[in-house]
C-alpha positions as CSV (number, residue, x, y, z in Angstrom):
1,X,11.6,1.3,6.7
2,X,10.0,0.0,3.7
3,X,9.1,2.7,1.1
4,X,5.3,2.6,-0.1
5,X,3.4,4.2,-2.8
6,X,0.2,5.8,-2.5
7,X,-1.2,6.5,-6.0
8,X,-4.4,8.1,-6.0
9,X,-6.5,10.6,-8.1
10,X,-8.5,12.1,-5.2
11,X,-6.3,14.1,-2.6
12,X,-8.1,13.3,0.6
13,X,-7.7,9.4,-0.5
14,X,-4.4,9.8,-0.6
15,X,-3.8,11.9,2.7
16,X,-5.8,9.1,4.5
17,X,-3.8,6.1,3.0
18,X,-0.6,8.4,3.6
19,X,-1.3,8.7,7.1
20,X,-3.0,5.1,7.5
21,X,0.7,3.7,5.9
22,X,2.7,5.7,8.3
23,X,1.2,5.0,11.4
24,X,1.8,1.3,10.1
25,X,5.9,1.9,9.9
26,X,5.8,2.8,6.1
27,X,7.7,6.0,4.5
28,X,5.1,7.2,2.0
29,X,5.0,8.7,-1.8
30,X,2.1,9.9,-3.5
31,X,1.1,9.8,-7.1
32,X,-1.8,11.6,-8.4
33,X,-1.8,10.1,-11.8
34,X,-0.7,7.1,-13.4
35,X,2.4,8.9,-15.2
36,X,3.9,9.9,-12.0
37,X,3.3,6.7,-10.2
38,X,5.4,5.6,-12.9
39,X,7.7,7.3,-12.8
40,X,7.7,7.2,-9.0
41,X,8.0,2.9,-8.7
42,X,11.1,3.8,-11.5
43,X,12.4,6.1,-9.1
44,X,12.1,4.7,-5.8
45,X,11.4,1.0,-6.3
46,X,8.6,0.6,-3.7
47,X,8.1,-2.2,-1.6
48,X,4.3,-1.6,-1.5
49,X,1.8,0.1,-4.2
50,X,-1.8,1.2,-3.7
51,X,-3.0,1.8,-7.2
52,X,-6.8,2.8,-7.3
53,X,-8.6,1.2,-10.0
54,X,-9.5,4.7,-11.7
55,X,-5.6,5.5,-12.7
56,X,-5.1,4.5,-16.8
57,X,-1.8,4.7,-18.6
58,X,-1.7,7.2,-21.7
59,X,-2.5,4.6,-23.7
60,X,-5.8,3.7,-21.7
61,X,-4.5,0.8,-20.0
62,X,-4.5,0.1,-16.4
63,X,-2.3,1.2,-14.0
64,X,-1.7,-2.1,-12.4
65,X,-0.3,-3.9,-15.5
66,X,1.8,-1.5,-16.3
67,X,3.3,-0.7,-13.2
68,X,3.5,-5.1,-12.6
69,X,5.6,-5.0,-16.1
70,X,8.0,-2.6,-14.3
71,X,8.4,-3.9,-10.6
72,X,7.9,-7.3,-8.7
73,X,6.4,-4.6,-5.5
74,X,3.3,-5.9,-3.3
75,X,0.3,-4.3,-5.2
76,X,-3.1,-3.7,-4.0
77,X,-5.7,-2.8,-6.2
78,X,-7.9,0.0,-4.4
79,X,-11.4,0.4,-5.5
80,X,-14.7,1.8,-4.5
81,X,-16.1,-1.1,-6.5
82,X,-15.6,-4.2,-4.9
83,X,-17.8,-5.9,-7.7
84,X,-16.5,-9.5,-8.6
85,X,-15.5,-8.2,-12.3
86,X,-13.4,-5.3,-11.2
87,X,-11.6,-7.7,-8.7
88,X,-10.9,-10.0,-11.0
89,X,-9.6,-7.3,-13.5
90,X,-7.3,-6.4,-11.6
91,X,-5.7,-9.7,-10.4
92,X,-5.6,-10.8,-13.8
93,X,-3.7,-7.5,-14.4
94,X,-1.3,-8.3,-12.0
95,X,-2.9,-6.8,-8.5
96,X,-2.2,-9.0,-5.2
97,X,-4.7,-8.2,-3.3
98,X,-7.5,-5.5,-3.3
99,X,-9.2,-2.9,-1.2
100,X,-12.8,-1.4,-1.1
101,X,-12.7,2.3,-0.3
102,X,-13.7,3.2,2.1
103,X,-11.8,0.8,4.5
104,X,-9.5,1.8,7.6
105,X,-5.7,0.6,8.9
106,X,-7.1,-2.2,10.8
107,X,-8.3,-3.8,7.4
108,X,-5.2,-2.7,5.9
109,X,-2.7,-4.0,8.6
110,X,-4.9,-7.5,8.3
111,X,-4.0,-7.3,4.5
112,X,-0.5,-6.3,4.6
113,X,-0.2,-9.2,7.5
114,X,-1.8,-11.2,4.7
115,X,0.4,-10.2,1.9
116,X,3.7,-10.7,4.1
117,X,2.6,-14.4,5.4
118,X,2.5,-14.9,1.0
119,X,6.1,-13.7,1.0
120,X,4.8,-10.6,-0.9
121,X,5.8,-7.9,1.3
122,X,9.3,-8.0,3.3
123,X,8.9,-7.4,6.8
124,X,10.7,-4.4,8.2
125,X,10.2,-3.9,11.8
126,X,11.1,-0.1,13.2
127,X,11.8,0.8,17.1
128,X,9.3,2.7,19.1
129,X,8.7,3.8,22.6
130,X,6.2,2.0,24.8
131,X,4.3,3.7,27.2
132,X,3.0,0.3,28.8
133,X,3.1,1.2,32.2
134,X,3.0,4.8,33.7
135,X,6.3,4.4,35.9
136,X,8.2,2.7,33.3
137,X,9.9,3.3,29.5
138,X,10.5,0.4,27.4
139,X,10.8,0.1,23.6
140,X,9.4,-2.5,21.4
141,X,10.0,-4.1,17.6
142,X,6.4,-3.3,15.4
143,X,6.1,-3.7,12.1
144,X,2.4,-3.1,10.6
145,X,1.3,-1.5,13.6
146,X,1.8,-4.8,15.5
147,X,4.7,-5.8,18.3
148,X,6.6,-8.5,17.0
C-alpha cells in the first residue's frame, strides 16, 4: 500500500482528502503545517503529497519547493485558486500536477491515473472483496479505486 501525505491547514480538507485517498488504496498521514509535512516526507518517504498552496516554510517559501528539494514523491499542488499564475507557481516550484478545491475522488483517481501513466506514481494494487453477484464471493486487484 503506498503511503500518501495529506498536508493541509484546514482540518475538514484534510479529513476529506484522508478519506478520498483511502477509499483509493492509499495509507494516509496528515500535516497541518508545512514544518510537520516536513518532517513527515523525512520520516515516512511518501509516495504521494498533497501540499495546499497556502502551507510556507519558516522562511516564507513554498511548501512545494522545499518538500521537491527533499523527496522525488508525486506532488500535487492543491489550491482553491486554480488561476493560471498560481498554477504555474507551483509547477515551476516543483508541483506535478494540481487540484482546485473543491474537487471529489473521481477527479482525483483520473489524476493519480494521470500521474501513474507519467511514471510519477508507482502502482500498488491491494486485494478486496467483490460483491458482483449476490450468490457469489470473488476478489479482485484495484488500485486507485479501479479493477486492474
Amino acid at each position: 500500500m503506498t503511503a500518501a501525505l495529506v498536508a493541509d491547514p484546514s482540518a475538514a480538507m484534510r479529513l476529506a482528502a484522508s478519506q478520498m485517498l483511502e477509499s483509493l488504496g492509499f495509507r494516509v498521514a496528515t500535516a497541518c503545517d508545512a514544518a510537520e509535512a516536513l518532517a513527515l516526507v523525512r520520516e515516512l518517504a511518501p509516495g504521494l503529497v498533497l501540499a495546499d498552496a497556502r502551507l510556507e516554510t519558516a522562511d516564507g517559501g513554498l511548501a512545494i519547493a522545499a518538500i521537491r528539494k527533499i523527496s522525488n514523491a508525486c506532488l500535487f499542488h492543491v489550491s482553491a485558486d486554480g488561476g493560471a499564475a498560481g498554477v504555474r507557481g507551483a509547477m515551476e516550484a516543483g508541483a506535478d500536477d494540481y487540484l482546485v478545491k473543491p474537487y471529489d475522488v473521481a477527479l482525483l483517481g483520473f489524476k493519480l491515473a494521470q500521474a501513474r501513466t507519467r511514471g510519477r506514481l508507482k502502482l500498488m494494487p491491494r486485494l478486496v472483496q467483490d460483491n458482483a453477484a449476490p450468490e457469489a464471493f470473488g476478489w479482485r486487484l484495484q488500485a486507485f479505486g479501479k479493477a486492474v
